[in-house]
C-alpha positions as CSV (number, residue, x, y, z in Angstrom):
1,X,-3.4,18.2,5.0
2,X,-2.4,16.1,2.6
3,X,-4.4,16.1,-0.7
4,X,-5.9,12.9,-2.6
5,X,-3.1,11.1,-4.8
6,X,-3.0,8.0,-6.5
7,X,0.7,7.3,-7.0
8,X,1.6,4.7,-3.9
9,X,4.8,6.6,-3.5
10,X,3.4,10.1,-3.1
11,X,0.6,8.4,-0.8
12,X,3.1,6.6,1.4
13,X,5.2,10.0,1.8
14,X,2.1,11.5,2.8
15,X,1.9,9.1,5.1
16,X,5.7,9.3,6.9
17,X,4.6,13.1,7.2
18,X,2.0,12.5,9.1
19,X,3.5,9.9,11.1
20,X,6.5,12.5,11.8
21,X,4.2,15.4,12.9
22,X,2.2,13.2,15.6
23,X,5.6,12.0,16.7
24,X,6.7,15.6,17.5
25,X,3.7,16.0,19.8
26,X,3.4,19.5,18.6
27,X,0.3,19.0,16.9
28,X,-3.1,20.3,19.0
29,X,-5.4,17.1,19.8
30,X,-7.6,18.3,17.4
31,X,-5.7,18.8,14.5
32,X,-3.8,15.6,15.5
33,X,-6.7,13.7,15.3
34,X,-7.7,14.8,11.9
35,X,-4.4,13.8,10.8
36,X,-4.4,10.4,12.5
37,X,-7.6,9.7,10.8
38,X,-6.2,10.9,7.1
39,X,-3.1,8.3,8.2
40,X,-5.8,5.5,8.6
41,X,-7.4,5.8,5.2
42,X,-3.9,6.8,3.7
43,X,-2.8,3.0,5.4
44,X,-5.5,1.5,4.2
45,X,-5.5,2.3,0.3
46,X,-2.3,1.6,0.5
47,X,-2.7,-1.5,2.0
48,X,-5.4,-2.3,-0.9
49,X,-2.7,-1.3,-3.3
50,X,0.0,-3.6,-2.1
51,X,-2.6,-6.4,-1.9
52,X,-3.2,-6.4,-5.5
53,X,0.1,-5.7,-6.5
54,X,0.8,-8.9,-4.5
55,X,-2.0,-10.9,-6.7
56,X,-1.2,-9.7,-9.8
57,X,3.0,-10.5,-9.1
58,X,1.6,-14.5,-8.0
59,X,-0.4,-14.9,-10.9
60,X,1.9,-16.5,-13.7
61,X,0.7,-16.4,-17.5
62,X,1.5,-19.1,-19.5
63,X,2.0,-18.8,-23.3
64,X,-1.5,-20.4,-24.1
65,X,-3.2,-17.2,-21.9
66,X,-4.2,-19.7,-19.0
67,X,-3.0,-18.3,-15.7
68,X,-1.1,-20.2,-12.8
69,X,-1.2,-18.9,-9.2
70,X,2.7,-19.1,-7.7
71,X,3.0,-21.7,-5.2
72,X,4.6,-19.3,-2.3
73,X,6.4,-21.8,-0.9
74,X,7.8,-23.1,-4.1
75,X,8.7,-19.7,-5.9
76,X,9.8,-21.3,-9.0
77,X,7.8,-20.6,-12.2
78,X,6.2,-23.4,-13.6
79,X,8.4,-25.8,-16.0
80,X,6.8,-24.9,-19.6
């Protein structure tokens, strides 16, 4: 079973195993439904992770310290 990791990459290869051993079917239901549930929580902190990695990417620092949210519709940074 995969262990705890905090690196996204080693947590989303985690992930693609598990994914890969339910899809060969030759997992027993129990053991299958452990590793569905680890897949879940494995999903979700990822899904945290990306979610502030999004946030911190849209906010935009000016040189004064004060900080701009980016427009996504209008990706351009803001004229200085």
């Amino acid at each position: 079973m995969p262990s705890k990791k905090n690196n996204f990459e080693e947590q989303l290869a985690d992930l693609e195993k598990i994914v890969n051993n339910l899809e060969n079917g030759n997992v027993p239901l129990d053991e299958a439904l452990e590793q569905f549930q680890a897949g879940v929580k494995i999903s979700r902190d990822l899904e945290k992770k990306l979610t502030a990695a999004e946030e911190t990417v849209a906010k935009l620092i000016d040189k004064d310290g004060s900080e701009h949210e980016l427009d996504p519709q209008n990706a351009a940074a803001p004229e200085e």
